[in-house]
SETOR-919632 format. One record per residue (C-alpha): residue number from 1; x, y, z. Coordinates in pm, 1 decimal, decimal comma. Layout:
N
+-----+----------+----------+----------+
:  nr :        x :        y :        z :
+-----+----------+----------+----------+
: NUM :        X :        Y :        Z :
...
+-----+----------+----------+----------+
***
This chain:
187
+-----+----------+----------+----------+
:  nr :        x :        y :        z :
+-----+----------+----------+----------+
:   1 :   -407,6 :   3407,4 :    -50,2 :
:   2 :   -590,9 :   3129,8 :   -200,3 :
:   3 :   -458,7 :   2732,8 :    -80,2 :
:   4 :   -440,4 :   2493,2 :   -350,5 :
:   5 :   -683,1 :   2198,5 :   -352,1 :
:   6 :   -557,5 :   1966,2 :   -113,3 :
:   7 :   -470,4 :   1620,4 :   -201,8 :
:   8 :   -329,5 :   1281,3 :    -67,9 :
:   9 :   -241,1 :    965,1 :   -270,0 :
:  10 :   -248,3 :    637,0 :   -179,5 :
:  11 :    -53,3 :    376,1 :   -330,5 :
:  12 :     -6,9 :     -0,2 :   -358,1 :
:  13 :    150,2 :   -252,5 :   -585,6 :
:  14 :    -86,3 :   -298,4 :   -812,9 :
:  15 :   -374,8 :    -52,7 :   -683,7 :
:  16 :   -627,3 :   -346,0 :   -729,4 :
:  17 :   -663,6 :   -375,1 :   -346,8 :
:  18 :   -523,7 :   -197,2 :    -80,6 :
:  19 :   -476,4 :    158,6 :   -223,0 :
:  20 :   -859,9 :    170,1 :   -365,2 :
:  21 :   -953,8 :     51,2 :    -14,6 :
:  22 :   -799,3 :    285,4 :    171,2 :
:  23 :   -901,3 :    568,0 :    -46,8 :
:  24 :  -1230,4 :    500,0 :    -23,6 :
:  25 :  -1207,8 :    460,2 :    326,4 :
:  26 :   -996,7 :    798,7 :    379,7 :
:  27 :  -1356,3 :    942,8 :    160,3 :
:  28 :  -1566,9 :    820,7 :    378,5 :
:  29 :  -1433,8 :    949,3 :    674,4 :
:  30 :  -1286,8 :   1278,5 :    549,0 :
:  31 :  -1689,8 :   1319,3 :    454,6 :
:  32 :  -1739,9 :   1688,5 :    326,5 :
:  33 :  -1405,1 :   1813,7 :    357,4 :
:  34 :  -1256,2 :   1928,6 :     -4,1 :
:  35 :   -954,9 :   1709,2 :     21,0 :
:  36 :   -917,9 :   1495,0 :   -286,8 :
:  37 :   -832,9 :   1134,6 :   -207,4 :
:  38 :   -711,4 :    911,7 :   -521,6 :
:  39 :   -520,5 :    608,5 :   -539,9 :
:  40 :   -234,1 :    446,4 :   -753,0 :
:  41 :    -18,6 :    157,1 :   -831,6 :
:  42 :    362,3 :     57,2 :   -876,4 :
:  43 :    234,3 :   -175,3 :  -1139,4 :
:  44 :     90,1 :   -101,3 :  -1470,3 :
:  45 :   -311,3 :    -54,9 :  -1454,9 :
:  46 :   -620,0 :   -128,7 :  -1629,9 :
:  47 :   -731,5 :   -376,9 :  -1393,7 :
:  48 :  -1012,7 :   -432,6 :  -1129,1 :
:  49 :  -1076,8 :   -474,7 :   -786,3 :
:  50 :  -1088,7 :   -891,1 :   -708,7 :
:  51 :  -1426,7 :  -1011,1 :   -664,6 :
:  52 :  -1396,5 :  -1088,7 :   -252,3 :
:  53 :  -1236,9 :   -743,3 :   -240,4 :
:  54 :  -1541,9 :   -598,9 :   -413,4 :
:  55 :  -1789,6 :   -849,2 :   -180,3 :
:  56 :  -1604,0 :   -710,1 :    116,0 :
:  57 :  -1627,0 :   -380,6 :      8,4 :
:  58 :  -1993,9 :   -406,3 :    -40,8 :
:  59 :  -2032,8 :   -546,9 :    298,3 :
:  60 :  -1879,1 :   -241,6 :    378,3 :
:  61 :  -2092,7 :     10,7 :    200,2 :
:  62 :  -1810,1 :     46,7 :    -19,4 :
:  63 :  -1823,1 :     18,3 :   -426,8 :
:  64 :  -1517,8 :    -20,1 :   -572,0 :
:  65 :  -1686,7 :   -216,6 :   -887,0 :
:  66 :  -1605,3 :     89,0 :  -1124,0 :
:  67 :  -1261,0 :     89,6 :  -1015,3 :
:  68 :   -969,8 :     60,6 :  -1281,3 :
:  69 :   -588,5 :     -0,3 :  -1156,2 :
:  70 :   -360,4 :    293,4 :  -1242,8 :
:  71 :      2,6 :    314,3 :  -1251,2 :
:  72 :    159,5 :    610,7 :  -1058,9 :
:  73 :    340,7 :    894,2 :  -1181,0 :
:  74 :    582,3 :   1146,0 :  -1112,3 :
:  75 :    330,3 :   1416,5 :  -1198,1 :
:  76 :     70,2 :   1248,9 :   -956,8 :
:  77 :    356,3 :   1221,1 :   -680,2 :
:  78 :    425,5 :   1526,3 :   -721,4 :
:  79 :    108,9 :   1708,9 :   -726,6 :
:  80 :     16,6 :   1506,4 :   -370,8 :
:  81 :     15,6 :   1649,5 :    -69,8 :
:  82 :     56,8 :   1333,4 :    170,2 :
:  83 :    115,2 :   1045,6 :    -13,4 :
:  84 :     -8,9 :    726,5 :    216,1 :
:  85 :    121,1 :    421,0 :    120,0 :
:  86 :     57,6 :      9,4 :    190,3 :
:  87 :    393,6 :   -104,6 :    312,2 :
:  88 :    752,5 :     23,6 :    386,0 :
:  89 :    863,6 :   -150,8 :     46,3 :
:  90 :    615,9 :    105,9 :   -126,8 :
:  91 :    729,3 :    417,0 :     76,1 :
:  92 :   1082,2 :    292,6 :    -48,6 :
:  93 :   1052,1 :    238,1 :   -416,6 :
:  94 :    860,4 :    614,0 :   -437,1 :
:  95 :   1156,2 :    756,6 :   -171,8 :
:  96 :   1413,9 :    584,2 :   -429,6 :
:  97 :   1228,4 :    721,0 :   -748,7 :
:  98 :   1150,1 :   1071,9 :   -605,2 :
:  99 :   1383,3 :   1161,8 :   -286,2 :
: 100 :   1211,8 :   1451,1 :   -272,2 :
: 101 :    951,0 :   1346,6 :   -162,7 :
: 102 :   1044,3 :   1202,3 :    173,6 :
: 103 :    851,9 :   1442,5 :    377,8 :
: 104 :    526,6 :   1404,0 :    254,3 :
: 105 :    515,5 :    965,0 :    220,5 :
: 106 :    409,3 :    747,8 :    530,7 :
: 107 :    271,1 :    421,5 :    512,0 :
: 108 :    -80,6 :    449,7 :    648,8 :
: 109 :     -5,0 :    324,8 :    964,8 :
: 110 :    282,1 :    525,4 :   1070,6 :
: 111 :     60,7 :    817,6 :    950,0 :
: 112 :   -209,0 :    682,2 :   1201,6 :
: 113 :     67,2 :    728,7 :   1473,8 :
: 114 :    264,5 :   1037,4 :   1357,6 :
: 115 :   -111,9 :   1262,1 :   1386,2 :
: 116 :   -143,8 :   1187,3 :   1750,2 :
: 117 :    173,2 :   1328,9 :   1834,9 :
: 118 :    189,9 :   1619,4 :   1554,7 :
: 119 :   -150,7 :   1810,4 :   1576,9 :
: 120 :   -223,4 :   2014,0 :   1287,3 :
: 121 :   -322,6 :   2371,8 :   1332,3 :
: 122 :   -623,6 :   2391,9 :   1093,8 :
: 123 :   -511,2 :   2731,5 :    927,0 :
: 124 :   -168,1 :   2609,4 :    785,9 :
: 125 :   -198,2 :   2412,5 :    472,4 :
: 126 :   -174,0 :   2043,5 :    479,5 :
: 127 :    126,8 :   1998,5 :    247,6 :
: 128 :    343,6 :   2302,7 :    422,2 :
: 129 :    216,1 :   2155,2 :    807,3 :
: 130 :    325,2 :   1775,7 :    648,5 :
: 131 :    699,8 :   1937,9 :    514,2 :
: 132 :    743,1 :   2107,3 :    816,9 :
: 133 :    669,1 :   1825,5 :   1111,7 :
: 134 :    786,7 :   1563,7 :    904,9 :
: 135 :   1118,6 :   1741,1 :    778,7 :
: 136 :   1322,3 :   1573,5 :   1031,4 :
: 137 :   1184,5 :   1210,8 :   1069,7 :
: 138 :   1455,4 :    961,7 :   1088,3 :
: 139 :   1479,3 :    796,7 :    757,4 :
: 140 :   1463,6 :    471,0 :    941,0 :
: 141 :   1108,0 :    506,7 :    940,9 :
: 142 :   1112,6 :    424,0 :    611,6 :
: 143 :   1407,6 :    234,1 :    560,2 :
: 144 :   1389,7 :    -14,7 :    821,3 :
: 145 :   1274,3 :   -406,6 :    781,7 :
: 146 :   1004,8 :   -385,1 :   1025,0 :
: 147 :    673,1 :   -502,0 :    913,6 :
: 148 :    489,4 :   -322,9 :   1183,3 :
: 149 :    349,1 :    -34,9 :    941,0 :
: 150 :    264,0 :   -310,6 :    691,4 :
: 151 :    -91,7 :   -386,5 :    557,6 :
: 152 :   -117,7 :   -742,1 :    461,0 :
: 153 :   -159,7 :   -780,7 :     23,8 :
: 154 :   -517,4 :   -945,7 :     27,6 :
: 155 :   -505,5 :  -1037,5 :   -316,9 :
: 156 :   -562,3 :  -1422,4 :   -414,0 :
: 157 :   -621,9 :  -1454,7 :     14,6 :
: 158 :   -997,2 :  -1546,0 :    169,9 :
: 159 :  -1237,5 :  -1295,5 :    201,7 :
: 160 :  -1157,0 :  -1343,8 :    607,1 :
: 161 :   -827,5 :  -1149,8 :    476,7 :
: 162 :  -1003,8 :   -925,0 :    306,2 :
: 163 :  -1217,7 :   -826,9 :    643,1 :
: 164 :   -884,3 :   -803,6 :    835,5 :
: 165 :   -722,1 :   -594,3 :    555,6 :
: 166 :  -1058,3 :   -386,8 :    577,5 :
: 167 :  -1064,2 :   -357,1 :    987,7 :
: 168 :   -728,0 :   -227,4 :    997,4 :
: 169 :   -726,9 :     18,4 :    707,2 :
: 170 :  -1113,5 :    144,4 :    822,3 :
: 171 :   -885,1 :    232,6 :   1165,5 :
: 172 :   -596,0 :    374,6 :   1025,7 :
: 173 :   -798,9 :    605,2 :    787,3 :
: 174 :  -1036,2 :    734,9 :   1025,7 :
: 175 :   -752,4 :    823,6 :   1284,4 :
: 176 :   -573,0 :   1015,3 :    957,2 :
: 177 :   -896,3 :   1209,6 :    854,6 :
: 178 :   -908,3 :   1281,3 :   1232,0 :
: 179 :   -612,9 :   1448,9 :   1226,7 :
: 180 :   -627,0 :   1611,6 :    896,2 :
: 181 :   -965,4 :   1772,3 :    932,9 :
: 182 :  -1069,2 :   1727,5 :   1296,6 :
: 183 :  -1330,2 :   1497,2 :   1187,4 :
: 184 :  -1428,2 :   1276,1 :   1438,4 :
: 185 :  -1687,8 :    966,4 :   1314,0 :
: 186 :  -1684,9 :    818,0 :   1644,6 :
: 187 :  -2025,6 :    957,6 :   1748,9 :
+-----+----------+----------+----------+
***
């Protein structure tokens, strides 16, 4: 039986920031595995990355100068495997929109937490190990007011933001491609 090409999502308000971030991040450290990371927005698209989010991205090794905003779908919801997002409020709207879905949405920092205690067996597929671990999380996870998953919104804030925003996300992503593909860029 042939798997499916794997893929995770990652989305933001207006996928000018955090979501492009991340996903380049979650690139970076999944290096040569075939998982396809993209990234999307609640908010209509067309629009860049700011100019201290490029800077800082640079800094980084990272260019997001070719990067264009785009407005999720359904279709690209769908179609996603794990679908990483920036805040609770985001993981709500796309619960509300597609319930679904609940399974397979975490913000990126409870995903960060949820691998270390739910090792993935390398031979089941990442979608079908996601649905079945994650079947019975407590909707509170998502539903809550805690602001403990939450990745600060950089835009219009100092590039010092920007670093933070960068520092945390560079964590969170490396711990998630840890778990997804036993990558380890530690050494």
């Amino acid at each position: 039986m042939t798997r499916h090409e794997e893929r995770i999502l990652v989305v933001c308000t207006a996928n000018r920031c955090r979501s492009p971030l991340a996903a380049a991040l979650l690139r970076r450290h999944l290096g040569t595995s075939p998982v396809v990371v993209t990234s999307a927005g609640l908010l209509p698209g067309g629009e860049t990355v700011p100019e201290d989010g490029r800077r800082v991205a640079s800094a980084a090794g990272l260019d997001l100068g070719e990067h264009r905003s785009t407005q999720v779908t359904l279709e690209m919801l769908d179609a996603a495997d794990l679908v990483l997002t920036a805040s609770r409020e985001h993981s709500q709207e796309i619960v509300a929109r597609a319930p679904h879905l609940w399974p397979r949405v975490f913000t990126l920092r409870q995903a960060e937490r949820w691998w270390s205690e739910h090792p993935r067996d390398p031979q089941e597929s990442l979608r079908g190990w996601v649905e079945r671990e994650a079947a019975d999380r407590p909707r509170h996870e998502a539903i809550g007011a805690s602001k403990v998953d939450d990745i600060v919104d950089p835009f219009g804030r100092s590039r010092r933001v920007w670093r933070q925003v960068l520092a945390i996300t560079d964590a969170a992503t490396a711990s998630v491609a840890r778990g997804i593909v036993g990558v380890d860029d530690r050494a």
